[in-house]
Each structure stands twice: as C-alpha cells, then as structure tokens.
C-alpha positions as CSV (number, residue, x, y, z in Angstrom):
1,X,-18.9,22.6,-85.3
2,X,-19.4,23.1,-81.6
3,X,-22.6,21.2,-80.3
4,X,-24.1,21.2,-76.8
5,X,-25.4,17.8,-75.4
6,X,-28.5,18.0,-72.9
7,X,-29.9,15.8,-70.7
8,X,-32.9,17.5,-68.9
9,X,-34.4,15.8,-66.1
10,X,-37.2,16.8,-64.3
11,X,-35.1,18.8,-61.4
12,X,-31.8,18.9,-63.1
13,X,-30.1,19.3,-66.1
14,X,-26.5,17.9,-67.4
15,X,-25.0,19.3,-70.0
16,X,-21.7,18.6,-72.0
17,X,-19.7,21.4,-75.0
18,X,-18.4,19.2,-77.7
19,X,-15.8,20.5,-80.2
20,X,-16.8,18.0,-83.2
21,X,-13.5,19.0,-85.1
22,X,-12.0,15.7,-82.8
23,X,-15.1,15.3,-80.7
24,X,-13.2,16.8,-77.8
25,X,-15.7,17.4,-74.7
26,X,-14.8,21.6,-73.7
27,X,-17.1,22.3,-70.5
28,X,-19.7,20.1,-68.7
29,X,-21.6,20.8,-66.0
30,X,-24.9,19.9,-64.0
31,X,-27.7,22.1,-62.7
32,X,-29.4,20.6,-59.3
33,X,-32.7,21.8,-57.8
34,X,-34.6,23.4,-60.6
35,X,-37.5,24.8,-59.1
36,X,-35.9,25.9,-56.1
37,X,-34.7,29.2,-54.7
38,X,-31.6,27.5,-53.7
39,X,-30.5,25.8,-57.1
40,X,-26.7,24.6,-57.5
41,X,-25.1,25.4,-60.6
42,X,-21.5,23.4,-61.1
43,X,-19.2,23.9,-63.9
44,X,-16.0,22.1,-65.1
45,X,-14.0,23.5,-68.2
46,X,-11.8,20.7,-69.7
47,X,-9.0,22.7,-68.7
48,X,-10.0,24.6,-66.0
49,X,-11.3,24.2,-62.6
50,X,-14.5,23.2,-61.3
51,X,-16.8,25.9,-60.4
52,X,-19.7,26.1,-58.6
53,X,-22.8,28.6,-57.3
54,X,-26.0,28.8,-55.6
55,X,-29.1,30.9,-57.5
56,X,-32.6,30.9,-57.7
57,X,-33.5,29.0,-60.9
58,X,-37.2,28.2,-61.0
59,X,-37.5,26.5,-64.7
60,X,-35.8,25.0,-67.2
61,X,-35.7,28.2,-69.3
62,X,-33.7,29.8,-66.2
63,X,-31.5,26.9,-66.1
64,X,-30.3,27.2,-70.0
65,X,-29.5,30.9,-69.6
66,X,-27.1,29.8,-66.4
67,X,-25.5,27.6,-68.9
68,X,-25.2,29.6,-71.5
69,X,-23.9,32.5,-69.1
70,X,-21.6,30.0,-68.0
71,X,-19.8,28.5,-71.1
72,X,-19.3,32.3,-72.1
73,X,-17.8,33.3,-69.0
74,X,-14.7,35.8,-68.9
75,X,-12.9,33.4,-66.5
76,X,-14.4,30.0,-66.6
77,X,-15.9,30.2,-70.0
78,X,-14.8,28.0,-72.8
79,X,-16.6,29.9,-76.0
80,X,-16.3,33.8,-76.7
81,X,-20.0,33.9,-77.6
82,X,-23.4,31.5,-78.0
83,X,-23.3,32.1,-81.5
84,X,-20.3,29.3,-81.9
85,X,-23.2,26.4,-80.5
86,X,-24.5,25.3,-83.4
87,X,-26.7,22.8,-82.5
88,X,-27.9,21.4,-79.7
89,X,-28.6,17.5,-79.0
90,X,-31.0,16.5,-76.6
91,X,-31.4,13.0,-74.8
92,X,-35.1,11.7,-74.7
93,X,-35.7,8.6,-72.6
94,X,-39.0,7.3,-74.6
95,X,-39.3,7.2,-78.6
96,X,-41.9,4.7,-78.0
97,X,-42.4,2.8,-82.0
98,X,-42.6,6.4,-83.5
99,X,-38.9,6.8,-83.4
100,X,-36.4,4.0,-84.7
101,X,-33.7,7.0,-85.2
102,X,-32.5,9.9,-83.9
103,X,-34.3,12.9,-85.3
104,X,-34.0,16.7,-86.1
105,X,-36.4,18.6,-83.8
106,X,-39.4,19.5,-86.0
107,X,-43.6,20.5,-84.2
108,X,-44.1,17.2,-85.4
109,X,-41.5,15.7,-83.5
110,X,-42.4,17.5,-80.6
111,X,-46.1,16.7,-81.0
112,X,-45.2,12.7,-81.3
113,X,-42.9,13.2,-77.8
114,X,-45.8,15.0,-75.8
115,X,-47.9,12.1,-77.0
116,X,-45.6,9.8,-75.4
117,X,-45.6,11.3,-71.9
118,X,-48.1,8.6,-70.9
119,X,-45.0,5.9,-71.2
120,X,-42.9,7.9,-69.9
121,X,-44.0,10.2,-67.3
122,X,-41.3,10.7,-65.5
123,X,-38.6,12.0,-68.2
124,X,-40.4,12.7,-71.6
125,X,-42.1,15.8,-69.5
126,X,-38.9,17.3,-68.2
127,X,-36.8,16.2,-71.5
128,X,-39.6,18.7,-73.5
129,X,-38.8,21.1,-70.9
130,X,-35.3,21.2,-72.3
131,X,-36.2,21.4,-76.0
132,X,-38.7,24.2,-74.7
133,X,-36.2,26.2,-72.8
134,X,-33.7,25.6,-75.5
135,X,-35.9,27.5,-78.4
136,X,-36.5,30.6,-75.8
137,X,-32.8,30.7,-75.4
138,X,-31.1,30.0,-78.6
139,X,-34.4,30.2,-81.1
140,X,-32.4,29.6,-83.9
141,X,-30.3,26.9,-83.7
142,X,-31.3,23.6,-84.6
143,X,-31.9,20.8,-82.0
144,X,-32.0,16.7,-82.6
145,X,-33.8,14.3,-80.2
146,X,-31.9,10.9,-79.6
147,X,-34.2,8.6,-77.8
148,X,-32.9,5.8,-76.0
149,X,-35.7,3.2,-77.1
150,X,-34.4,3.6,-80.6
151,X,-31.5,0.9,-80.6
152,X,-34.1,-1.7,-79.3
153,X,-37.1,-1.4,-81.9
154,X,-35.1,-4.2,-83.9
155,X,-36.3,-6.3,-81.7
156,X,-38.7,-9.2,-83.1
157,X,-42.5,-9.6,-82.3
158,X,-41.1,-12.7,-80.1
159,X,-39.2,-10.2,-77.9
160,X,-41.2,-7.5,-77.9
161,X,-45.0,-8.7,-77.4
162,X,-46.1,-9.6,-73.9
163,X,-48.6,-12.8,-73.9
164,X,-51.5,-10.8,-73.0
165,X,-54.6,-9.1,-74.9
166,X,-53.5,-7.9,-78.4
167,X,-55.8,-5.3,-78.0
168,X,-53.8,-3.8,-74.8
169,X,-50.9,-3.2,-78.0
170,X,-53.2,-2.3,-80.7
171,X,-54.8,0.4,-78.5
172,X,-52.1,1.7,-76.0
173,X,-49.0,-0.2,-77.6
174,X,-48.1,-2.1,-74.3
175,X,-44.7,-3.7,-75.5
176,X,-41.4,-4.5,-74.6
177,X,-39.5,-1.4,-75.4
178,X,-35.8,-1.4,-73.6
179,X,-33.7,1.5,-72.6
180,X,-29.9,2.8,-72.7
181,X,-29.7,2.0,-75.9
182,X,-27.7,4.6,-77.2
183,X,-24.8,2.7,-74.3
184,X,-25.6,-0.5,-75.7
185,X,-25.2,0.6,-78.9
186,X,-22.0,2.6,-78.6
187,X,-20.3,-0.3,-76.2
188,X,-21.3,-3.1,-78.9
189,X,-19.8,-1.1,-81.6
190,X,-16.6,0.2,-79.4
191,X,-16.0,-3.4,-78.6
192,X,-16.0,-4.6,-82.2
193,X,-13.7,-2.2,-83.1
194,X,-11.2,-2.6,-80.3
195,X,-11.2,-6.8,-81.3
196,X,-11.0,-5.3,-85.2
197,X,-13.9,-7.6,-86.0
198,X,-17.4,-7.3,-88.0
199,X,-20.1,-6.4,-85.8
200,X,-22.5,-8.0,-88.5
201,X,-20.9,-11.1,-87.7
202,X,-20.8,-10.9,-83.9
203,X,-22.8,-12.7,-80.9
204,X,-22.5,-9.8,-77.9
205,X,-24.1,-9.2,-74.4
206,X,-24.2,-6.2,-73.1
207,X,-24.7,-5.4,-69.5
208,X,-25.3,-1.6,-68.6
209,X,-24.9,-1.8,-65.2
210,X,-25.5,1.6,-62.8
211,X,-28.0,2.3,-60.5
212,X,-30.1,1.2,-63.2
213,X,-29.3,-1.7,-65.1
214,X,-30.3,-3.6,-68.5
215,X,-29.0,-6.5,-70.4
216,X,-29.4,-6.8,-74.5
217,X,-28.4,-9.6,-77.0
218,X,-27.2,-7.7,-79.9
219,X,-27.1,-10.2,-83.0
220,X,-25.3,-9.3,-85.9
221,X,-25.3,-5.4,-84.7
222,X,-28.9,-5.5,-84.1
223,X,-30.8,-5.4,-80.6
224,X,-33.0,-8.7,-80.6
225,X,-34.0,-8.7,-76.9
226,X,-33.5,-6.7,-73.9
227,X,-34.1,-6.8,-69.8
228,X,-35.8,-3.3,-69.5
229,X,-39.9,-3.5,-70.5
230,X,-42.3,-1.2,-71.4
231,X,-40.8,0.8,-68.7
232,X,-37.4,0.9,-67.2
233,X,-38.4,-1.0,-64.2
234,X,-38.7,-4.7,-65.7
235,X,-35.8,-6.9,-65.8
236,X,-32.6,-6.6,-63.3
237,X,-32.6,-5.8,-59.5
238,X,-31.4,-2.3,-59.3
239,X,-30.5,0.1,-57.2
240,X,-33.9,1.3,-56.2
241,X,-35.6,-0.9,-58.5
242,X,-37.3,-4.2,-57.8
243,X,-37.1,-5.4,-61.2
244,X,-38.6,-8.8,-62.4
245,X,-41.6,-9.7,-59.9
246,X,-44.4,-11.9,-60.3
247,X,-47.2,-9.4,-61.3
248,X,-50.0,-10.8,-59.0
249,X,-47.6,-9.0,-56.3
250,X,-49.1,-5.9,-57.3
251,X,-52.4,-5.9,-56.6
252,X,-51.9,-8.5,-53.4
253,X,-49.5,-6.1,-51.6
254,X,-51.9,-2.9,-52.6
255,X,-54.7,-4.8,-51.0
256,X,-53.6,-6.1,-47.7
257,X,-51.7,-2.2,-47.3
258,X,-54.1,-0.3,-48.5
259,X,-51.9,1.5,-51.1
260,X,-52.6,3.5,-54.3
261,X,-51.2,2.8,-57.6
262,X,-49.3,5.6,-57.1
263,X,-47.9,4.3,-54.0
264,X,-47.1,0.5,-55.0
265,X,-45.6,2.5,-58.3
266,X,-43.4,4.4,-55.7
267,X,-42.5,1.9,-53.8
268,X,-41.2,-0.2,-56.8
269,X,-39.2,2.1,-58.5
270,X,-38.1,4.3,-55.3
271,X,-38.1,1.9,-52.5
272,X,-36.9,-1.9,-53.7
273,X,-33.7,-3.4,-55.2
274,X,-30.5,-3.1,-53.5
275,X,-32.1,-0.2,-50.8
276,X,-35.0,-2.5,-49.6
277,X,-32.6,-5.8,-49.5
278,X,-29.7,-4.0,-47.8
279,X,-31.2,-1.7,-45.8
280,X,-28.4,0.5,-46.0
281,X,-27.8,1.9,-49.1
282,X,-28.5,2.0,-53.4
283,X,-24.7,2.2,-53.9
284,X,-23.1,-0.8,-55.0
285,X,-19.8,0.3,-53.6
286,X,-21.8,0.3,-50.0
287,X,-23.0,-2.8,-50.7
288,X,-19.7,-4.2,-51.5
289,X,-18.1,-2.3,-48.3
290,X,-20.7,-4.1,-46.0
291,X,-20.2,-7.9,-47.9
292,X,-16.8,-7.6,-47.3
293,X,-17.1,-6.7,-43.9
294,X,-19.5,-9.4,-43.4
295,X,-23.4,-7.9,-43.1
296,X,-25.1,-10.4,-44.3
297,X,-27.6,-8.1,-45.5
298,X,-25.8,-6.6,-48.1
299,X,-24.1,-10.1,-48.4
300,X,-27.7,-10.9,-49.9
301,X,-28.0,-7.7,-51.7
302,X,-25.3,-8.6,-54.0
303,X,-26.4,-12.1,-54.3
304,X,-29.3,-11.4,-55.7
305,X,-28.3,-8.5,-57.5
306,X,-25.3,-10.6,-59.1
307,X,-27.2,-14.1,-59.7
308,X,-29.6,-11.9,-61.7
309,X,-26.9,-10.7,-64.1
310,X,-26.1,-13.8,-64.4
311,X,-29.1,-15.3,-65.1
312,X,-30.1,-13.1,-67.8
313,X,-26.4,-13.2,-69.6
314,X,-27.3,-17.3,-69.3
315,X,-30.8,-16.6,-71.3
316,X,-29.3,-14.4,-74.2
317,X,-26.8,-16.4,-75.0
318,X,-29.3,-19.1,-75.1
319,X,-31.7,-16.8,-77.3
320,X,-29.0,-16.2,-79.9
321,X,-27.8,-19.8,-80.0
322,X,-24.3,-18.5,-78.6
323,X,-22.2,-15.5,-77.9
324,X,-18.5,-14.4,-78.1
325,X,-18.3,-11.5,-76.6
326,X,-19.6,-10.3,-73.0
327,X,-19.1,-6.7,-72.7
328,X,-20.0,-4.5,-69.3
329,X,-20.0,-1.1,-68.9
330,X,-21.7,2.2,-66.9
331,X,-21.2,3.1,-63.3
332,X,-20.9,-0.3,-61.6
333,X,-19.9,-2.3,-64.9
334,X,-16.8,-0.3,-65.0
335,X,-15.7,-0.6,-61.7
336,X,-17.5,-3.0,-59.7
337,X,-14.2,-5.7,-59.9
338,X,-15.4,-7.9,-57.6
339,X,-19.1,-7.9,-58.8
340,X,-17.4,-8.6,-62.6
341,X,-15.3,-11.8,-60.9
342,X,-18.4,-13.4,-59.2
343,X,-20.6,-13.6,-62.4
344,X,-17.6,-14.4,-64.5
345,X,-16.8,-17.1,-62.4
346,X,-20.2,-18.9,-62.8
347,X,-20.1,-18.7,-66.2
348,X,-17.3,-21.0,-67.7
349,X,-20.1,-23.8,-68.8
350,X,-19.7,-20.7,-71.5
351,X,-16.3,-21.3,-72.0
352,X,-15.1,-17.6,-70.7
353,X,-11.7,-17.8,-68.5
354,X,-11.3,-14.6,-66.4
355,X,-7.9,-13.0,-65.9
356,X,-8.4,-11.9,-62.8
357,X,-5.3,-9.1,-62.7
358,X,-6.6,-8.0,-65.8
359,X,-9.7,-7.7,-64.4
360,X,-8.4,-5.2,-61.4
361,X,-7.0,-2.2,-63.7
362,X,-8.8,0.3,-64.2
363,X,-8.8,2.4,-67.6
364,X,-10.8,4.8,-69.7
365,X,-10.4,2.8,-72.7
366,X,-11.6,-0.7,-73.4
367,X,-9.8,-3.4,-72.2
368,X,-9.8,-7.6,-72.5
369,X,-10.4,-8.8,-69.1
370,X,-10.7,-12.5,-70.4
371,X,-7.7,-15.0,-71.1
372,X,-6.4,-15.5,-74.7
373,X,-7.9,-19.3,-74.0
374,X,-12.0,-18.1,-73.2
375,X,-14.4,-19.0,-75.5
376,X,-15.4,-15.9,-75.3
377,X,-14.1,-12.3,-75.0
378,X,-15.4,-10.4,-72.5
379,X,-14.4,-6.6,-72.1
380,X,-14.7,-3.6,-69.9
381,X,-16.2,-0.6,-72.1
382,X,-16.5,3.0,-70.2
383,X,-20.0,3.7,-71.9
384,X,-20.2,7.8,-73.6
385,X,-23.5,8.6,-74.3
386,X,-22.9,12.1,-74.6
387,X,-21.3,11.2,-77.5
388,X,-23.5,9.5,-79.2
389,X,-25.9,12.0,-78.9
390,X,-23.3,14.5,-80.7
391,X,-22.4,12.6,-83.0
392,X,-26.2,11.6,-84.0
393,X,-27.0,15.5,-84.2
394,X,-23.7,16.3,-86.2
395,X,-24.8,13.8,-88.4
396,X,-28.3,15.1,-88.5
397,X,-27.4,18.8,-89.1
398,X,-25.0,18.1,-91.6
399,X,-27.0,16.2,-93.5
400,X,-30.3,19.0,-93.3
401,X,-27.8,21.7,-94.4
402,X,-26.7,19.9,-97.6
C-alpha cells in the first residue's frame, strides 16, 4: 500500500510518499507561498534529485494537484499513476478531548475539527484546507487524521486542570492539552525497543527540542504530564516563543503599550524566546556560533533556554517518583551536542554519567550517549513523525476494509 503523508500549513504544505510494504519513504517534498503568484514547489525522489519550480498556486486545492503532477512525473516521478495512493494521512495539530486516537476522516470528524479552530487557530484552519483540497483531488481515497494532542489526553485531572474557574473547562474546555505527541510517542517507544525493555515498565523524559520545544513524563507508556498548555506556547523558551511567564505580564505590558490581544498574542509567539533574548537570531545553531564566540547575548540565550530544560527534566522525574531513561530528539535534540552536554552535566544528582565522545557522533539511528555506569540511560532518537502518521492510517484503512 502506497500512502501519502500531509502536513498542511496555512502557507505551505509538506508532503512525504510512503511504500508501506517496508515503510520506505519514495518522494517528499514541500510547497512554499500558497496564496501567492510566486509559489515554490520543491521535490526530492528517494533516488533521484531534488527538483524545484516557481508557479502561481493560490489554494490548497492548487497545491495538491502540483503534488500529485509531481509524484507522477515522466522524469522525477516516483508512481506511474494517482491511482497507486491509496490513502492519504493527514497531521492535525489540535484533537482537543474529542480525539484520544487517530481517526478515519468521516463529516463527523471533520465537523468535530472545524469546531476546534477556536484552540487552534493557527493550524486546524489550514490542516482542513488539506483534507478539503485532498477530496477535490483524489475524491475517493480514504484519508485519517492523526492529531498531535492525542498521546497526551492520558494525562490525569492533576496535570491537566489549571487552578482556575471550573466553569472556564466545563464551558470552553480550558486545559492542559500538550503537543508533538505523535514524536513523543514514537521516541518513547523507539527507545524501549533499542534498550529491548518493556515500555509498561519504564520511567522516560522526553525532550522534543526544535524551534519549538516540549517536555513529557511518559509513565509506564502513557503521557502523565507535559510542558506545552492549552496551546503550544506554555512551557519551554523556544525559538520565538516566550514560554512559561507570569500571566499578570499580559495584561501589564498591553496596558503601559497600548497593544491589542492580537498584538501581545504576536509578540509572544512571534517575537520572544531565543529571538528577543539574542537579538540575533531563532536558530540554536546561531546561538551556539555567537556563545562560542563570546556575545554574551546569545551566551544568555542559551542559558535560559538550557536551564529551562533542565528544570523541567528535574520536575518530571520528580512527578513520576524517578526515571531511567532521558531521551532527546527533533531538530536541536539531535544535534545540538553542546546544548545536550550542558544539561547533562547538571544532572548527575540523577545519577546520569555522560560519555561525552558518544555524545559527539552523529547518526540516524538511536544511540546511548550515557556511560554503562548512569543511573540512567539517556539516548539520542531522530524523531519520524511522518511515520507515525503512516503507519496510524495503514492501520486505520486496513482495519475499515476488513
């Protein structure tokens, strides 16, 4: 079964072919600048080169056909016809309480998703847009949803409720709900089996670390708290992201500069974390560049952005009366070395002992980066989401075809 994995974003859209017959990836590609006249299509077959064009693509609909025109392709196409994608999976940011699972895209499903726009704004919109433009395109070919609220609604009332009005839950459902947790998922269960343990019997923290960032305590293969709130801008210091903040900030700041919610709400998730502290860039690898050289702005920036990690690895392993394995992963996880040896290194009241040459390779499997002698095991897992999501709608189809 070939199955094309979407991730739809309000301007863009990522896409990746899998082959599920050994869950080989056979094309990916992004769309850029939906909306525009000067949209930027690029292309990469597994075993081909990259390609890459300029077009007017104005909506989502638009953007699906490019794909589609481009996986079929006499020269860079990786498929003779459409009619071998036999289902498509789509990533959707917020599942809100409705959604505990992946799902098979039904009008009720897609009714319950437009009725979460309002805790999501920014990607359920554009993630319907997909599902939308997929129907027009391919109108008979099954679709899933995998949402990536759905690992986190184990979570206990404890973790999930925030000490103010029940009413504010009852009414609008103002809760904790987390994100990535499809990554946190997949890493948690990745790690377990690289160690050959039960993941029913584990301890494990995972930090998803890119430009944005979450920490979850998964307890005995369940999420039982996590950094990211009711939206993804609670918990770490991010790239553009404040993170935690006392929340009489809010309204102080909008007074005394006059802004809007919508500004203060820009300004948060657009305009704070490692940009605003560095004043130079989002990118941890800038960041790391400028410490190194000695700015002691971005010296800061990766203070912060490090002692926060560390902080919140130091308050799940407290919430789960231990751990034993420490797992990081995503865009700076993987690769930031340095960042993974200065929160490593505060953390051997834990028990963990770095080995700091095992920490400096770089792979595309998991690997230990801790000595036989820590306490705990703490691992580098490159994060596929992608496959998750095929897997959940292989899964899925399968099991409505039966």
């Amino acid at each position: 079964m070939k199955i094309l994995v979407i991730n739809a974003g309000s301007s863009s859209l990522k896409y990746q072919l899998y082959d599920m017959t050994d869950e080989s990836v056979l094309a990916k590609g992004l769309v850029e600048r939906i909306g525009m006249d000067s949209s930027i299509v690029t292309h990469e077959p597994t075993d081909g080169q990259e390609v890459s064009e300029v077009s007017e693509i104005l909506e989502h609909t638009t953007a699906i056909r490019k794909v589609l025109e481009m996986l079929v392709h006499p020269q860079h196409g990786v498929i003779k016809s459409t009619d071998e994608i036999q289902a498509v999976g789509h990533r959707v940011v917020h599942g809100g309480e409705s959604f505990s699972k992946s799902s098979v895209v039904t009008p009720e499903a897609k009714s319950e998703i437009r009725r979460l726009f309002d805790l999501a704004p920014l990607h359920n919109p554009a993630h319907m847009s997909g599902i939308v433009a997929v129907e027009k395109n391919m109108p008979n070919v099954p679709q899933t949803v995998v949402f990536d609220t759905a690992f986190h609604q184990t979570m206990p009332e404890k973790a999930y409720l925030y000490a103010i009005p029940r009413v504010l839950y009852k009414k609008h459902k103002v809760r904790r709900y987390g994100f990535h947790g499809t990554s946190h998922n997949y890493v948690s269960a990745k790690a377990a089996e690289y160690l050959n343990r039960d993941i029913k019997d584990m301890k494990i923290i995972t930090c998803h670390i890119g430009n944005g960032g979450s920490v979850t305590a998964i307890l005995n293969g369940e999420s039982v708290d996590t950094s990211m709130g009711m939206t993804p801008l609670e918990g770490l210091m991010m790239g553009t992201r404040s993170g935690d903040l006392d929340p009489a900030i809010v309204p102080f700041v909008m007074n005394k500069e006059d802004l809007t919610v919508n500004e203060v709400n820009s300004m948060l998730n657009k305009h704070s974390g490692l940009q605003a502290i560095s004043g130079v860039s989002s990118d941890m690898r800038e960041i790391i560049d400028g410490m190194l050289a000695g700015e002691p702005n971005s010296t800061l920036a990766f203070d912060m952005y490090e002692y926060r990690i560390r902080k919140y690895i130091g308050a799940y392993a407290a919430a789960m009366n231990g751990v034993d394995t420490l797992i990081f992963t995503a865009g700076v996880g993987e690769n930031a070395v340095v960042l993974r040896e200065r929160v490593l290194e505060q953390l051997t009241f834990l028990g963990i002992e770095l080995d700091k040459e095992a920490n400096k390779v770089r792979s595309k499997q998991p690997r230990l980066i801790s000595t036989p002698n820590s306490k705990v095991q703490v691992l580098v897992v490159p994060t596929n989401e992608e496959l998750i999501i095929a897997r959940d709608t292989y899964r899925l189809v399968t099991e409505a075809a039966k």
